[in-house]
C-alpha positions as CSV (number, residue, x, y, z in Angstrom):
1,X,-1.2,-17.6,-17.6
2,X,-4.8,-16.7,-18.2
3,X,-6.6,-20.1,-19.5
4,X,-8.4,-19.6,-22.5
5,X,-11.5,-22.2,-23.1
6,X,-11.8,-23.9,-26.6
7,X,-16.0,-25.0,-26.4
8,X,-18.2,-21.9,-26.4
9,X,-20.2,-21.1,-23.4
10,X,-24.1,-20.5,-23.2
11,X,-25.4,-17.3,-23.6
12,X,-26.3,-17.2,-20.4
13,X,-25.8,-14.2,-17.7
14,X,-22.1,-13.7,-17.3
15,X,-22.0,-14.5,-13.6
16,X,-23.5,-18.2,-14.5
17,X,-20.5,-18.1,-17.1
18,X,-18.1,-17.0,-15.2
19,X,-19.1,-20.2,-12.7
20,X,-19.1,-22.7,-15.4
21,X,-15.8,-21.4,-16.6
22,X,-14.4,-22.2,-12.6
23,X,-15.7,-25.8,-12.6
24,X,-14.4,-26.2,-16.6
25,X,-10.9,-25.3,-15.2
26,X,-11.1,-26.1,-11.4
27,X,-13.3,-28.9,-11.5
28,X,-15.2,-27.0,-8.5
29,X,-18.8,-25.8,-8.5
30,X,-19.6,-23.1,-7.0
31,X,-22.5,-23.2,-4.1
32,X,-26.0,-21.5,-5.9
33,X,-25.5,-18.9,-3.0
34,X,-22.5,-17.5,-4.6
35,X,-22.8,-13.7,-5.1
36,X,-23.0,-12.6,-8.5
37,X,-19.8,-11.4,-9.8
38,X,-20.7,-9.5,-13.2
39,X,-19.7,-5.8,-11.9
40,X,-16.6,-6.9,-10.7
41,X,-15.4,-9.0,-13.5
42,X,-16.7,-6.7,-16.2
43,X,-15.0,-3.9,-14.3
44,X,-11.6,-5.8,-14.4
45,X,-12.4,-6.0,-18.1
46,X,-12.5,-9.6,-18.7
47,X,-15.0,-11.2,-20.7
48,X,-17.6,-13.9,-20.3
49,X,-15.2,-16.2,-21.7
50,X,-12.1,-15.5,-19.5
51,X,-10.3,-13.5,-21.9
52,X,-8.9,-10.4,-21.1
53,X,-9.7,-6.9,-22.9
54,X,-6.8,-4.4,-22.9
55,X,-7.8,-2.1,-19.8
56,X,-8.9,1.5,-21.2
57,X,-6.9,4.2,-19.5
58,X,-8.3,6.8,-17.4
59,X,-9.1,10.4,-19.3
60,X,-5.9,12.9,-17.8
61,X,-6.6,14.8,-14.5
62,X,-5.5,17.8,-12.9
63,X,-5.9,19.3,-9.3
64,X,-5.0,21.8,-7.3
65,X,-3.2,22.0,-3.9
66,X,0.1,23.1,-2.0
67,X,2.7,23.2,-3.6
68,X,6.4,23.4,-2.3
69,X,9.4,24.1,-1.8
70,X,11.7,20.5,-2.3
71,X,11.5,18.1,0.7
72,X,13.8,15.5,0.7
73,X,16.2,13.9,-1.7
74,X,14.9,11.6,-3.7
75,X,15.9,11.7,-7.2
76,X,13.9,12.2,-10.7
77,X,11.9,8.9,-10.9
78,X,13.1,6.7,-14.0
79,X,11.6,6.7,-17.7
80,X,8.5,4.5,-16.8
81,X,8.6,3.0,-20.4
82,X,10.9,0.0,-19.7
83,X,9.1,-0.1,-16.1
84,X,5.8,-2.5,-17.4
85,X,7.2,-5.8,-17.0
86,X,8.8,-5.3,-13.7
87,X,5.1,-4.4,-12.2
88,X,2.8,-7.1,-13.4
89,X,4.2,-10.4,-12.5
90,X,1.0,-12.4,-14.2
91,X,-1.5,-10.2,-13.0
92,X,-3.4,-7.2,-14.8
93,X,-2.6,-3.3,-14.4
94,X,-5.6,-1.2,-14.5
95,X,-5.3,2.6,-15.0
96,X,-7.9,4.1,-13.2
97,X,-8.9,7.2,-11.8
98,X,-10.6,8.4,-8.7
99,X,-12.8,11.6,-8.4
100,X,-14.6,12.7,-5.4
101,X,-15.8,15.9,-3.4
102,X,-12.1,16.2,-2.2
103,X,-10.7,16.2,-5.4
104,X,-9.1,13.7,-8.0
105,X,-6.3,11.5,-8.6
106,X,-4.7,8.9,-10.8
107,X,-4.0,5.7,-9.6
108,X,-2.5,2.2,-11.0
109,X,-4.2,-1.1,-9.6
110,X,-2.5,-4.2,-10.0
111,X,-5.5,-7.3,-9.8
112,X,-3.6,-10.7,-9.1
113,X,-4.5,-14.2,-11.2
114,X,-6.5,-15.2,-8.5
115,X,-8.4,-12.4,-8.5
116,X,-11.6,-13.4,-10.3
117,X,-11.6,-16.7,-9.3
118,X,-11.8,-15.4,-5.6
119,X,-14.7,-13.1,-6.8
120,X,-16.5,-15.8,-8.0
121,X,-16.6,-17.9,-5.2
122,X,-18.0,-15.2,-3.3
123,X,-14.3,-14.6,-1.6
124,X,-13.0,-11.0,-0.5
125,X,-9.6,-10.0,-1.0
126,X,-6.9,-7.7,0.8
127,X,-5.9,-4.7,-0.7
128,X,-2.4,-2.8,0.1
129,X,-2.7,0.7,-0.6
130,X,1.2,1.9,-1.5
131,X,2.3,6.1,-1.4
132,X,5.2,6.9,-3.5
133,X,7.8,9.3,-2.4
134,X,8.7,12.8,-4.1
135,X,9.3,12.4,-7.5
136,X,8.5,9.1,-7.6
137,X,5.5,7.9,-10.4
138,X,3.1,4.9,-9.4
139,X,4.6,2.7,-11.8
140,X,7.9,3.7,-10.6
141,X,7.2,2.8,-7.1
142,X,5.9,-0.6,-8.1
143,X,8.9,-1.2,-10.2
144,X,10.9,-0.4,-7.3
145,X,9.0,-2.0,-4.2
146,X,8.0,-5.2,-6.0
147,X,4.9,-5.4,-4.0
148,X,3.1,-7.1,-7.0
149,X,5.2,-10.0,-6.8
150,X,4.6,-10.2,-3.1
151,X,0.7,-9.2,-3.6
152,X,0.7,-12.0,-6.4
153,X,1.6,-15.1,-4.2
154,X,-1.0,-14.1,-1.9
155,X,-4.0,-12.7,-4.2
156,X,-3.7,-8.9,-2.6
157,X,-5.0,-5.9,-4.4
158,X,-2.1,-3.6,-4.9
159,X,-3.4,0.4,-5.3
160,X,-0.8,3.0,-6.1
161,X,-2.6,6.7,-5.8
162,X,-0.5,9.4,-7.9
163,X,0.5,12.2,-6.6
164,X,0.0,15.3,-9.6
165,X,2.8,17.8,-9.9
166,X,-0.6,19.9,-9.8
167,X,-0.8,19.3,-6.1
168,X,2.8,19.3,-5.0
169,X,5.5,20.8,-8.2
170,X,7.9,17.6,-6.9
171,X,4.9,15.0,-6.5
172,X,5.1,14.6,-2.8
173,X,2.6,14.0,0.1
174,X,1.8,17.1,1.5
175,X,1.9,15.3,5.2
176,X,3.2,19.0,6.7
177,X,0.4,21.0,5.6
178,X,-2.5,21.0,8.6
179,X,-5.1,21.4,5.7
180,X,-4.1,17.7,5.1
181,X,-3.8,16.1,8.1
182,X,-7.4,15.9,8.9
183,X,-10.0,13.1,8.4
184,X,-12.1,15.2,6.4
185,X,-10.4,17.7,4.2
186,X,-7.5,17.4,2.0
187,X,-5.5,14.5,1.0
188,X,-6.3,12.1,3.9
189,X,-10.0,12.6,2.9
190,X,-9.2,12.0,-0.8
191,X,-7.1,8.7,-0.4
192,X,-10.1,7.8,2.6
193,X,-12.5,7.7,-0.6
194,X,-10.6,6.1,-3.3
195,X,-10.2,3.3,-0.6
196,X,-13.5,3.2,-0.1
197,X,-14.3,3.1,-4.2
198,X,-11.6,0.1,-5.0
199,X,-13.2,-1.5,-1.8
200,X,-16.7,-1.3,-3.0
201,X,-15.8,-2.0,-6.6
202,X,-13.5,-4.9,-6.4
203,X,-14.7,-7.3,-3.9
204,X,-12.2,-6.5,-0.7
205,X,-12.1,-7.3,2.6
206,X,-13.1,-4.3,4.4
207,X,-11.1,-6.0,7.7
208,X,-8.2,-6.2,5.6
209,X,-7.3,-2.9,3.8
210,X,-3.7,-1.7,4.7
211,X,-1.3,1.2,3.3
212,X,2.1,1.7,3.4
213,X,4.5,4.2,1.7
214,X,8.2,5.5,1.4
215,X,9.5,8.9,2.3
216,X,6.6,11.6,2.0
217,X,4.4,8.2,1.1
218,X,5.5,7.1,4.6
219,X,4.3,10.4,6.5
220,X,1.0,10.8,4.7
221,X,0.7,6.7,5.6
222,X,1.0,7.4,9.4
223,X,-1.6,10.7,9.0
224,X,-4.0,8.2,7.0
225,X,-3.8,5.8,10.1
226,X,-4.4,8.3,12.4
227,X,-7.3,9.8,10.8
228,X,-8.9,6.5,9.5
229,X,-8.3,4.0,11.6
230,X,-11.7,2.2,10.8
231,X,-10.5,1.9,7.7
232,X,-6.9,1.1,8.0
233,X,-6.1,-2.4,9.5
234,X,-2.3,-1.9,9.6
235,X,0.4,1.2,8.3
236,X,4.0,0.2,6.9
237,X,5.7,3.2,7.3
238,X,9.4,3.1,5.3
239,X,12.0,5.9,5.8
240,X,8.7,8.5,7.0
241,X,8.2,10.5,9.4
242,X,5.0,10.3,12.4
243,X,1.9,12.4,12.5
244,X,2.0,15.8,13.1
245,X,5.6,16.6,13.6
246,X,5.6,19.6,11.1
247,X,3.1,22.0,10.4
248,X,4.7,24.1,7.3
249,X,8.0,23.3,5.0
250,X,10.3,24.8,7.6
251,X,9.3,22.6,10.5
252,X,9.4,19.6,8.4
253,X,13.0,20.2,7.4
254,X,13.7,20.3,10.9
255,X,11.6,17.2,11.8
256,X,13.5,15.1,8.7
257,X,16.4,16.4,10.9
258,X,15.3,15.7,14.7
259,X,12.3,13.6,14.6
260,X,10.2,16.0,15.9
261,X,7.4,15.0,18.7
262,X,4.9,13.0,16.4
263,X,1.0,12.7,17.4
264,X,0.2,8.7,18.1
265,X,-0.8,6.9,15.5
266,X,-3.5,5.7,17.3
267,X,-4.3,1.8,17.5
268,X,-3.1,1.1,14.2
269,X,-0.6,-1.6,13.7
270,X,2.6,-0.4,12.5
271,X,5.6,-2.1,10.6
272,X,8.4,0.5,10.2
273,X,11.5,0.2,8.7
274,X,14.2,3.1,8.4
275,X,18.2,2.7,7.7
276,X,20.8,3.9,9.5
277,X,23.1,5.8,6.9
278,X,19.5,7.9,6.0
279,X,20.6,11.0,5.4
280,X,17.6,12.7,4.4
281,X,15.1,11.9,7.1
282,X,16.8,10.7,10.0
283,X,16.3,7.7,11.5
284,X,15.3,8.5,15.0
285,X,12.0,9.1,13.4
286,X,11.5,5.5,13.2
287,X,11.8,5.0,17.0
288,X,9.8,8.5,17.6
289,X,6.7,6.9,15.7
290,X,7.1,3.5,17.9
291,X,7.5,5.1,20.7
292,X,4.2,7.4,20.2
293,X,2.1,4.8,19.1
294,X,3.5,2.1,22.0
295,X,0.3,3.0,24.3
296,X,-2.4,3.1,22.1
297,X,-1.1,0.0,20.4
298,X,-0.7,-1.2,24.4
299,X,2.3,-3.3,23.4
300,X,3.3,-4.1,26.4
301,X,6.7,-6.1,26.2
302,X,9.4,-5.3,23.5
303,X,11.3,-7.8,22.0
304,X,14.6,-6.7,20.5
305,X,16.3,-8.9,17.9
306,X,19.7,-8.7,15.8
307,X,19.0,-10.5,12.5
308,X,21.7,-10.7,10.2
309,X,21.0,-13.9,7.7
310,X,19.0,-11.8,5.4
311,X,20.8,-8.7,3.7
312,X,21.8,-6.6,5.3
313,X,21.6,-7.1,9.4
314,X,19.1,-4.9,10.9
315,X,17.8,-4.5,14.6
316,X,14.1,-5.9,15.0
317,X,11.9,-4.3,17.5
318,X,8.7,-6.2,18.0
319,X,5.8,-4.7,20.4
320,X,4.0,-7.6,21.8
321,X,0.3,-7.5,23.3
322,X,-0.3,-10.4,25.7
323,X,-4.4,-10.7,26.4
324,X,-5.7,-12.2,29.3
325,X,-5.9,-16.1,28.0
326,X,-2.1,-15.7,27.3
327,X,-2.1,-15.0,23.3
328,X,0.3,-13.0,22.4
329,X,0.3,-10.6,19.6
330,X,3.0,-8.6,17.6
331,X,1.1,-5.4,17.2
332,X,4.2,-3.6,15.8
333,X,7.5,-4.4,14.3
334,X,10.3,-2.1,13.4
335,X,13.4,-2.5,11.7
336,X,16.6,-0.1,11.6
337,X,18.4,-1.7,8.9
338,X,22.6,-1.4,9.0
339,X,23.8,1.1,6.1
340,X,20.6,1.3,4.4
341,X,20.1,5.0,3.0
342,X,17.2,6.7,2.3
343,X,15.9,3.8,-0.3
344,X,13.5,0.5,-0.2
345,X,14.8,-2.3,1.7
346,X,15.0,-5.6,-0.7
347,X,13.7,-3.2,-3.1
348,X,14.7,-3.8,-7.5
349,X,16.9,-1.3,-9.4
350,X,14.5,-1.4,-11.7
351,X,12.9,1.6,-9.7
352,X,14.4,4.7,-7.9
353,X,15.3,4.7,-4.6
354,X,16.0,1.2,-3.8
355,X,18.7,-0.8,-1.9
356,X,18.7,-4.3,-3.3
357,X,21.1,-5.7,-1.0
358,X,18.9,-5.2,2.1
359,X,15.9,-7.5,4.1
360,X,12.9,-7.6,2.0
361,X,10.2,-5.0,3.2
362,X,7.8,-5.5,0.8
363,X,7.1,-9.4,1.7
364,X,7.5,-9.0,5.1
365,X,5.3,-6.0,5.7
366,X,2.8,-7.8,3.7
367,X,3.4,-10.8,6.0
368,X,2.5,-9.0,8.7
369,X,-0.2,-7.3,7.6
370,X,-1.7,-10.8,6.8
371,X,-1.4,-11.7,9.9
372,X,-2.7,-9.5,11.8
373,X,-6.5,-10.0,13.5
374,X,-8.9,-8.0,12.4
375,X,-9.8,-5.6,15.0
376,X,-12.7,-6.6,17.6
């Protein structure tokens, strides 16, 4: 819960408020160096006092793009008016929207407690950049994935780009079309700059910025890693598909079917999860994209694992790095989770296309991604 002060503060600059209210509350103060945190704060719409002013929502947007025929089956996303309280587990949801010279989109961002406190100590945060799959709506996908509740214990940034029905008639990713599977057209160039906007605007850790996505999410994750990995730190790709294996609607039907021959992902790192009983894109896809990326990522031993104290068992495939002073480093991780369908692992009913009895993705991709060194 937010804490609200009772004495008045002085009418000073609100980044010299904003550090007296962190030593009224934390008993800390905050070195003179601190960077001044007014255009963050005031963007996040809190006020000099701490209080919090109700988030003014984006004007409406439109676009233009492919559309197609239905990929997939994911089903109509849920009503998102009882969907509010399963998204913001004590943070803030701010309705925002990006426009650039590749076009516009809607997006949700979900700001943790710790938030402005971490901007006014001068501290960066991590944000997780999450791709729904067809159908799906951002709040629905953050219903379902809880990956606010995960984002929360950490202090993460959790962005969830919409996907108009302008752009696709059934809201997906259009991963298949070649016109978006570059770095600097279409929708990998789009997302590349609303990253870069949240980035710049609310104080992140440019060595930490990962996405991950379900479905179509998780396909038009793997093209963003390929075509921005200086941006990406690490790609959770759920129930997708790998870069480049289709090139129109009819050859991604058949890669949803085969797999395909995906392009690597390039040096990435990757945490992929996929179930067995997917019957909508199959789960050799999973091991197509590991086994693609395996040499750029130069993961040079496996490590194969059958876990089965945590839902629903599921084979773990770690690729390990081992440098030259003997640290080894887990550089990707896959899991091909027993009777899981074509739904989020761990996931809540509260959103579509979940599987609550299985491992939870959500926290342990972010896990990983926390953990991983930034690059250099």
């Amino acid at each position: 819960m937010r804490h609200h002060p009772t004495t008045a503060l002085p009418t000073t600059g609100l980044g010299d408020r904003v550090r007296q209210l962190v030593t009224e509350t934390t008993g800390r103060h905050l070195p003179t160096g601190t960077p001044d945190p007014t255009g963050i704060l005031a963007r996040l719409g809190l006020g000099p006092d701490g209080s919090t002013a109700a988030p003014t929502t984006a004007p409406g947007w439109s676009s233009t793009g492919l559309g197609s025929a239905g990929l997939g089956g994911l089903p109509m996303a849920r009503a998102t008016d009882h969907l509010a309280a399963a998204t913001a587990p004590g943070g803030r949801i701010l309705h925002l929207t990006h426009s650039g010279p590749h076009g516009e989109r809607r997006y949700d961002l979900y700001v943790p407690t710790g938030h402005a406190a971490a901007v006014a100590r001068g501290v960066r945060v991590p944000l997780v950049v999450m791709l729904h799959g067809g159908t799906q709506t951002a709040a629905d996908f953050a219903a379902g994935t809880q990956m606010n509740a995960a984002a929360e214990r950490h202090t993460v940034l959790v962005a969830y780009p919409e996907q108009p029905p302008a752009a696709n008639p059934q809201r997906y990713w259009n991963w298949f079309a070649p016109e978006h599977q570059g770095p600097a057209s279409g929708e990998p160039a789009l997302l590349a700059g609303l990253i870069r906007h949240i980035a710049g605007e609310y104080g992140v850790d440019r060595d930490r910025v990962f996405v991950a996505g379900l479905s179509a999410g998780g396909a038009m994750t793997a093209v963003l890693a390929a075509t921005a990995p200086d941006l990406i730190a690490g790609a959770g790709i759920h129930s997708g598909l790998g870069y480049r294996v289709a090139s129109d609607v009819g050859s991604a039907f058949g890669a949803m079917r085969t797999g395909g021959s995906p392009t690597s992902t390039g040096r990435v790192p990757l945490f992929v999860v996929h179930g067995t009983a997917d019957g909508t894109v199959a789960p050799v896809n999973a091991d197509r994209i590991l086994a693609a990326a395996q040499a750029d990522l130069r993961g040079e031993r496996r490590q194969v694992d059958r876990i089965t104290d945590d839902g629903r068992p599921y084979r773990r495939t770690r690729l390990v790095r081992q440098a030259a002073d003997g640290t080894a480093t887990v550089v990707a991780e896959q899991w091909l989770v027993d009777g899981l369908g074509h739904a989020w692992s761990g996931g809540s009913a509260v959103g579509s296309y979940t599987d609550p009895q299985g491992p939870d993705a959500s926290a342990a991709m972010l896990d990983f991604f926390l953990g991983l060194r930034p690059a250099g």
